[in-house]
C-alpha angles and dihedrals in degrees: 000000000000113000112253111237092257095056090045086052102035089224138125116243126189127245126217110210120203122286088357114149130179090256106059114103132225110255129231091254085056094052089046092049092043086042097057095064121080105212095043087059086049096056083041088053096047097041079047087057090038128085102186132044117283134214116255087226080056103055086045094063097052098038082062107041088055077044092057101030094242141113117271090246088055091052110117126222096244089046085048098043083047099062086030102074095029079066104044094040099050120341104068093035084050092053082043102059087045097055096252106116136023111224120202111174106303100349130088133190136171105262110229107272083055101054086050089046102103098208107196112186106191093219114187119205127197113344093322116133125244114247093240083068093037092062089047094062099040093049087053093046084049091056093044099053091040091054087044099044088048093049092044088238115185113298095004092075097090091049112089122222090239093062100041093058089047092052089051092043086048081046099054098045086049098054091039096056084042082050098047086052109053087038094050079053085046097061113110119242094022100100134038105262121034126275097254084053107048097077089075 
């Protein structure tokens, strides 16, 4: 079996898929596709900290130093060759083929819809909840305290309707700064080490 042109020069080289044009944009099946797969959220993370185009041997360190929970100096040649060729094989062509990076010999950067993309993973850590249930909750304890409260109901007789629906106003600003600010952490590409990492 004869070598392809991309396995004699070691270099990635982009694919054009048919009837694709610059403007079409990745769907949300695609996000979703490119989303689901941890290194390639790593290599989205690093292009979205970086401004200029970045060697593919470099993404690779340090995809597999946040992989392996080590320093880049500390990444070893079979971890790195590892990701290396993960990436070259099928992540990057993949990102390609949905819009998300440019590719030009051996560097790779976001394209521009991608580095306006804001890409917020809700990563729970521990036995924490995740914000989708606590609001849930608090939306059902809300309702709760509002029916007693109206029907006078035991010890919420003495709470006014009026209070009540303060408290849980109060409640609700409270929980959805909390919120902004945990989801705003929780973008990937806005702090130095990935979302699923941070909580170390």
């Amino acid at each position: 079996m004869s070598a392809t042109p991309q396995q004699q020069t070691g270099r990635i080289e982009p694919e054009a898929s048919a009837g694709e044009t610059d403007d079409e944009e990745p769907t949300r099946d695609e996000l979703f596709h490119v989303l689901r797969n941890q290194r390639r959220r790593f290599a989205i993370h690093h292009l979205k900290r970086e401004d200029d185009p970045v060697d593919v041997g470099e993404l690779a360190t340090q995809v597999a130093a946040w992989e392996n929970e080590v320093t880049t100096e500390e990444v070893t040649s079979t971890q790195r060759r590892r990701v290396y060729n993960a990436l070259q094989q099928t992540h990057i062509p993949e990102l390609d083929d949905t819009g998300l990076v440019e590719v030009e010999r051996r560097d790779v950067e976001l394209t521009e819809r991608a580095q306006e993309l804001d890409i917020y993973l809700e990563v729970v850590p521990g036995q924490d909840i995740p914000w989708s249930q606590y609001y849930l909750g608090l939306g059902s304890i809300g309702t709760a305290v509002l029916v007693l409260t109206a029907l006078d109901f035991g010890p919420f007789v003495t709470l006014s309707d009026i209070g009540a629906g303060m408290f849980l106003a109060v409640t609700l600003v409270i929980s959805a700064a909390a919120n902004y600010y945990f989801q705003h952490e929780s973008l990937v590409g806005e702090a130095e080490k990935p979302p699923e990492l941070r909580g170390e």
